[in-house]
C-alpha positions as CSV (number, residue, x, y, z in Angstrom):
1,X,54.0,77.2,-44.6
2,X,53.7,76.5,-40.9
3,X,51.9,79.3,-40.3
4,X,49.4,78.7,-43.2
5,X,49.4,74.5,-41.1
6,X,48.8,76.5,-37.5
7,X,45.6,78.4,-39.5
8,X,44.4,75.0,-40.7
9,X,44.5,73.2,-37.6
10,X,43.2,76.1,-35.8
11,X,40.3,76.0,-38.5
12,X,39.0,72.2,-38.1
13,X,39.7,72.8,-34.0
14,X,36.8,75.5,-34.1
15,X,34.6,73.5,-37.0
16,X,34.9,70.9,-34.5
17,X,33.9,72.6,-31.3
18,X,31.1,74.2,-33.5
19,X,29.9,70.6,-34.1
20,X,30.5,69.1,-31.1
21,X,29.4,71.8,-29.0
22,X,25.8,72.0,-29.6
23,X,25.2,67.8,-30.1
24,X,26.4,67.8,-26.4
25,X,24.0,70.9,-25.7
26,X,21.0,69.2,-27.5
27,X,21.6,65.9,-25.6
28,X,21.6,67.6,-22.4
29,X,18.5,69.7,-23.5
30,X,17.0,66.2,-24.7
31,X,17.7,64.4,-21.5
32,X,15.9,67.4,-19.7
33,X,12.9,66.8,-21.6
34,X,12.5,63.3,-21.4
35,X,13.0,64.4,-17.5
36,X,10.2,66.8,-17.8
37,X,7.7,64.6,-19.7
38,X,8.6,61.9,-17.2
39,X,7.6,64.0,-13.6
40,X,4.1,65.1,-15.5
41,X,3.5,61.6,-15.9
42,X,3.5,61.7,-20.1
43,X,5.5,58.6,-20.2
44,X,4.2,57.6,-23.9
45,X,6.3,60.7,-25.1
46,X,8.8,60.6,-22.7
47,X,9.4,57.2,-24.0
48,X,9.1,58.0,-27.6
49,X,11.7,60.7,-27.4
50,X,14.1,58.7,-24.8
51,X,14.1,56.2,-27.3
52,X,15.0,58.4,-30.3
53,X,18.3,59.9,-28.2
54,X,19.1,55.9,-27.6
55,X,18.9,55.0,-31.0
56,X,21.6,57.7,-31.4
57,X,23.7,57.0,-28.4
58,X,26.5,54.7,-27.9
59,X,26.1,52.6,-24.8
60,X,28.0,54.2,-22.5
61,X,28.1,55.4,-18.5
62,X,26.6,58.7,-19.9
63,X,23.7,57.5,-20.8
64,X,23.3,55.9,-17.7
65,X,20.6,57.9,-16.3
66,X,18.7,58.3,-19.4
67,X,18.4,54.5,-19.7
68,X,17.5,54.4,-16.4
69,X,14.3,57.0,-16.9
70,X,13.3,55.7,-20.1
71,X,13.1,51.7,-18.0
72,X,10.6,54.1,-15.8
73,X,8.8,54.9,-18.0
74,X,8.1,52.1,-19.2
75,X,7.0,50.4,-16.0
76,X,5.0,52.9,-15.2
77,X,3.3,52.3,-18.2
78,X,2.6,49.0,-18.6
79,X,5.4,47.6,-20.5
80,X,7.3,45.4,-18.0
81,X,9.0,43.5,-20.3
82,X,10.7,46.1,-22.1
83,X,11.4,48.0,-18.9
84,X,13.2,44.4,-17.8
85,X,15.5,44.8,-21.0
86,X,16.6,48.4,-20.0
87,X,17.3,47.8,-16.7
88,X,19.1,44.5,-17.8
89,X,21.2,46.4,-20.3
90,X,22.0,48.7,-16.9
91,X,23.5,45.7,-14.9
92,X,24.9,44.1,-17.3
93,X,26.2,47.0,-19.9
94,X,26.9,49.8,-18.6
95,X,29.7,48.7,-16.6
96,X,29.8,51.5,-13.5
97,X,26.7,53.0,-13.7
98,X,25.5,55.1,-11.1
99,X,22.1,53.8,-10.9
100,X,23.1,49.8,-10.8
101,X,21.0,49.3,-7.2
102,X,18.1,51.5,-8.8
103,X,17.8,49.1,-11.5
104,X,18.1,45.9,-9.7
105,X,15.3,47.3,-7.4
106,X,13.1,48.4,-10.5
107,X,14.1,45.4,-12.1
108,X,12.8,43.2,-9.4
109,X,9.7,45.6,-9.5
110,X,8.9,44.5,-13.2
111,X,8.4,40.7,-11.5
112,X,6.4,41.9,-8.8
113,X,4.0,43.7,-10.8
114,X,4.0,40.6,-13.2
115,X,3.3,38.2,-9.9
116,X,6.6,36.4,-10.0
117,X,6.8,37.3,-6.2
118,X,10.3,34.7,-5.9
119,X,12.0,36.6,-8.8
120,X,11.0,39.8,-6.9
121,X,12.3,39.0,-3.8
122,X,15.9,37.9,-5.2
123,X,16.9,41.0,-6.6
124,X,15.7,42.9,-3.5
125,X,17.7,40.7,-1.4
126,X,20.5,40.9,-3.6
127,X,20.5,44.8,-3.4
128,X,20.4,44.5,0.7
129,X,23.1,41.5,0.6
130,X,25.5,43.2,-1.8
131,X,25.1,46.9,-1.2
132,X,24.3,46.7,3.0
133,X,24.6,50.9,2.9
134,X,22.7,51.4,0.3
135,X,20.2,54.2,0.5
136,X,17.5,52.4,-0.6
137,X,16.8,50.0,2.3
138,X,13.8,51.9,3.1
139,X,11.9,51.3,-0.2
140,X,13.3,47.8,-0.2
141,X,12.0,47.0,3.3
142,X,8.6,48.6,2.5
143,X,8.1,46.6,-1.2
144,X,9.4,43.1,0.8
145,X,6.5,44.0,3.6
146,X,4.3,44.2,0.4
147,X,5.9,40.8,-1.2
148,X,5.2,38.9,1.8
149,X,1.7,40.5,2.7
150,X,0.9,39.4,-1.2
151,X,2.1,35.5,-0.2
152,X,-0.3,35.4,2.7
153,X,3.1,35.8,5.4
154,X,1.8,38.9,7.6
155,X,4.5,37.5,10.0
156,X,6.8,38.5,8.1
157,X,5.5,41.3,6.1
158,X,4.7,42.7,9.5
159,X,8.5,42.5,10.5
160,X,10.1,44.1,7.1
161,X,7.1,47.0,7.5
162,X,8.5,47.7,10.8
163,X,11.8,48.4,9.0
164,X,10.6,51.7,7.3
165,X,11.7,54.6,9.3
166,X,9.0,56.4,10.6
167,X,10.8,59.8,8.9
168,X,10.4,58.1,5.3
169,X,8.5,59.9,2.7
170,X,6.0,57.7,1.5
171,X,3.0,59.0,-0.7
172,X,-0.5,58.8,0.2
173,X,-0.9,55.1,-1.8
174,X,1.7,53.6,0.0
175,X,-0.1,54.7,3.5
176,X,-3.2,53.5,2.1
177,X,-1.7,50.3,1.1
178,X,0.1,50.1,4.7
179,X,-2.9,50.5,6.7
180,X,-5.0,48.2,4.7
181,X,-2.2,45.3,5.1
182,X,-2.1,42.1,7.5
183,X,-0.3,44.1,9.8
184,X,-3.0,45.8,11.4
185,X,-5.1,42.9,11.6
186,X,-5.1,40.7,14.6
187,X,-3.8,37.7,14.1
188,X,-2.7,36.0,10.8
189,X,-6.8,36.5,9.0
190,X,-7.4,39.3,6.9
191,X,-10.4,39.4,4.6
192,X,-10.4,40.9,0.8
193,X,-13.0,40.9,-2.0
194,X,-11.7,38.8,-5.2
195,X,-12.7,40.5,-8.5
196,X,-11.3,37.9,-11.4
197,X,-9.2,34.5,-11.9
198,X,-7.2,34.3,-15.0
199,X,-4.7,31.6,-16.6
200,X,-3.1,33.9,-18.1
201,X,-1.2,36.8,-15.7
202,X,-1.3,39.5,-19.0
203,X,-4.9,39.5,-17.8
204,X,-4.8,39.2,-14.6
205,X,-2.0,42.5,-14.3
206,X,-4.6,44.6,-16.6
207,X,-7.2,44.4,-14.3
208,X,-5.1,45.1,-11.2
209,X,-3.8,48.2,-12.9
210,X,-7.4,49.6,-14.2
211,X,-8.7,49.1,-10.6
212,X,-5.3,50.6,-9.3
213,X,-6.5,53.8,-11.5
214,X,-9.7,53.8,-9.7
215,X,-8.5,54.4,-6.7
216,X,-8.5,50.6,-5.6
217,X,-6.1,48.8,-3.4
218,X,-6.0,46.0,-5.9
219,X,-3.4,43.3,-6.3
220,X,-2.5,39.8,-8.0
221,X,-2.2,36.2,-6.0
222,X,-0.5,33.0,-7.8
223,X,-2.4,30.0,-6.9
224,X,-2.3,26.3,-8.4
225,X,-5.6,24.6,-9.2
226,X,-6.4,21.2,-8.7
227,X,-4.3,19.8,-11.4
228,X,-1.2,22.0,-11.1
229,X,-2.1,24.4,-13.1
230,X,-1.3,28.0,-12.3
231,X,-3.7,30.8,-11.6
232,X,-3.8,34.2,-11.3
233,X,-6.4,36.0,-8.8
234,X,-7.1,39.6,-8.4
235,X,-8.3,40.7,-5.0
236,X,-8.9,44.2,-3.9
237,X,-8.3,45.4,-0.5
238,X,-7.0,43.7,2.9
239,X,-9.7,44.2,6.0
240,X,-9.8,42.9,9.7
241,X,-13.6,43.8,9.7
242,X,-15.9,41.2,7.9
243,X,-18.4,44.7,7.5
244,X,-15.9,46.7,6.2
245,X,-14.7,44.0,3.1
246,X,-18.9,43.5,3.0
247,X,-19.4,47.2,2.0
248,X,-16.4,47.0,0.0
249,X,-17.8,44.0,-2.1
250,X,-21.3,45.9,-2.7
251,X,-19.6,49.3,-3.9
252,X,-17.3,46.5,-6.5
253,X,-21.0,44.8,-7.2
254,X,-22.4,47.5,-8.6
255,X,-19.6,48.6,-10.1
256,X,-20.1,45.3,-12.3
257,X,-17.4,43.2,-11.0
258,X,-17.3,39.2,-10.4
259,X,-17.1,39.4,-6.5
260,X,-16.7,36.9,-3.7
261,X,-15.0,38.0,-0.2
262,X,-11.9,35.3,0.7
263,X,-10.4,35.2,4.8
């Protein structure tokens, strides 16, 4: 009889690694392809199978990861909002998650793309305040230089741009964006061609992002209008040369844009 109990345990021990074995092996293969789909820049199905895996997954540290790539994707494709909820369910979830200072930082990205610069800069200081090792001071000194360049401060987006070591990695856009900031201007005056003023910063964030795609240097400015009310401009570009933002607003002109160049 115990024999005949050793055979039975033995029996559901192997059913159950025959179960287990290849869920955990199929996870890990589906976390690989959500990887994949992520780096070749499909996001729409990286998102669409990320989101199948969650729908199966207990919220737990391993998942971690794969919440944070699916918040990503997201933000890289448009969807700030939802990326907001993922990297909120990171910080506030998933308890000791290795990517905690990754998700504040893309977190505060999802209000900087949305022009709530304040928000922005909150989270970033946060991460610096609460996590003064942290790896990431680098791409947190370099999106703060771009915060305050945005506000109109070159002083200070001057100072945090200073901060990136020269030895940083940073892609070709982000030179771009560097060399085309208050910083190499003299003085405080920069000049940039304004393409669009919305009330409402869904359209004002669309436009950035199809100019973005062109190649542009576009980005969004909060202003208030003469009875409070807040707007949302989109200006392309950031010049020390009143020829050089002229040529720019021609090549916009004909492109069929609204355009007027602002100091």
């Amino acid at each position: 009889m115990l024999k005949l109990q050793s055979f039975a345990n033995l029996m559901l021990f192997m059913i159950s690694a025959l179960c287990i074995g290849p869920s955990i092996n199929a996870y890990a293969l589906n976390i690989e392809a959500v990887k994949e789909d992520f780096l070749k820049g499909d996001y729409k199905s990286a998102i669409l199978q990320g989101e199948k895996i969650i729908a199966r997954a207990s919220r737990s540290d391993t998942v971690d990861e794969l919440y944070y790539i699916l918040g990503l994707c997201y933000l890289k494709d448009g969807n700030y909002l939802r990326a907001s909820d993922i990297f909120e369910i990171i910080l506030n979830e998933i308890s000791s998650s290795r990517f905690k200072d990754e998700a504040k930082m893309s977190l505060g990205d999802t209000f900087f793309l949305r022009g709530y610069l304040d928000e922005a800069e909150k989270h970033y200081r946060e991460i610096l305040e609460n996590s003064p090792r942290t790896e990431l001071k680098p791409q947190l000194f370099y999106r703060l230089s771009q915060l305050y360049f945005r506000k109109g401060d070159a002083r200070k987006g001057k100072e945090y741009i200073d901060k990136v070591p020269d030895g940083f990695p940073i892609n070709e856009r982000i030179k771009i964006d560097a060399q085309l900031s208050p910083a190499k201007t003299s003085g405080d005056i920069f000049y940039s061609v304004q393409v669009g003023s919305f009330r409402e910063n869904k359209n004002a964030v669309n436009l950035v992002n199809r100019l973005k795609v062109k190649g542009y240097n576009a980005y969004l400015e909060e202003a208030s209008g003469r009875r409070g009310e807040r707007t949302y401009r989109v200006k392309v570009g950031r010049f020390a040369d009143r020829k050089d933002v002229s040529d720019l607003q021609i090549k916009l002109s004909h492109e069929g844009y609204p355009t007027k160049i602002c100091p």
